[in-house]
C-alpha positions in Angstrom: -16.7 -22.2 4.9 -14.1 -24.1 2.8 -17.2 -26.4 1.2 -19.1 -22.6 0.2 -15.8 -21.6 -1.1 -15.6 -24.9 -3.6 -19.1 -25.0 -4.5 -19.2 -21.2 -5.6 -16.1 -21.3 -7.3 -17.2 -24.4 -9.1 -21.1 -22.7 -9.6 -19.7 -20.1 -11.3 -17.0 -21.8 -13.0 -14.3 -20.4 -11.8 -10.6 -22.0 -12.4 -8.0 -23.1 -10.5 -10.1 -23.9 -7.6 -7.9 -26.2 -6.0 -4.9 -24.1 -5.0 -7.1 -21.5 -4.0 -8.6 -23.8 -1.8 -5.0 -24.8 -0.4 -4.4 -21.5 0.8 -8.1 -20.2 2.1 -7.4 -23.7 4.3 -3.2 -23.3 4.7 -3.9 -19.4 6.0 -6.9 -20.7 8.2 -4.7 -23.1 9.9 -1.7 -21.5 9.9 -2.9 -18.2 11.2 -4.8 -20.5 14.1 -2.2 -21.9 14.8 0.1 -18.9 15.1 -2.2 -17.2 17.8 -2.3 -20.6 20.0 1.1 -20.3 20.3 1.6 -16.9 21.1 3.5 -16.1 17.9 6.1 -18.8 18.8 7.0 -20.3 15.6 9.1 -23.2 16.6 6.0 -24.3 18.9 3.8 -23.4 15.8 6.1 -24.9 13.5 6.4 -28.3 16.0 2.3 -28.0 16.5 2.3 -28.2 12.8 4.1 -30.8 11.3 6.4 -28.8 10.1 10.0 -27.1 10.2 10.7 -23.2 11.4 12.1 -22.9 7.7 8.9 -24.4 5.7 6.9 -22.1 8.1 8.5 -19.2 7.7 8.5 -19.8 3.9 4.5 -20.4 4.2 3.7 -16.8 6.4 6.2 -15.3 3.8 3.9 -16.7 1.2 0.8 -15.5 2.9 2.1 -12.1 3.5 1.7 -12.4 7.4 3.7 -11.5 10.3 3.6 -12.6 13.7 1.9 -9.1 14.7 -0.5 -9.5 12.4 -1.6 -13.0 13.0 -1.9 -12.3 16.9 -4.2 -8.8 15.9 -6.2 -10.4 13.4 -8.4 -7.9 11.6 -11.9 -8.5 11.7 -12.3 -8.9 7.3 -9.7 -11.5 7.8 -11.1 -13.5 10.7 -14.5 -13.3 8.8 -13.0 -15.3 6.1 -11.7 -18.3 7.6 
């Protein structure tokens, strides 16, 4: 889905395609992640790579919550 993501953006010429690509794959991981853990963020932070404080800064970012990582909605899930 990432690959149909670059080569539409790039098709229709569309800028900044590489951050946007960085988070469509940062909230795919992340958000995986999350829900393999149960929500725990220092196993999903450890799992990772990364520390609770980057991770927390990244679901900031992405406007997500534990609650609504675990109860993904279905618009979301269909874009990873």
């Amino acid at each position: 889905m990432l690959r149909e993501f670059v080569e539409t953006a790039t098709a229709q010429g569309e800028k900044d395609i590489y951050r946007r690509a960085l988070e469509r794959f940062d909230r795919l991981v992340i958000s995986h992640i999350m829900r393999t853990s149960g929500g725990q963020q220092n196993r999903a932070a450890e799992m990772l790579g990364l520390s609770r404080v980057t991770l927390r800064a990244k679901l900031r970012h992405m406007q997500l919550s534990v609650e609504k990582v675990l109860t993904p909605r279905e618009s979301e899930s269909e874009q990873g």
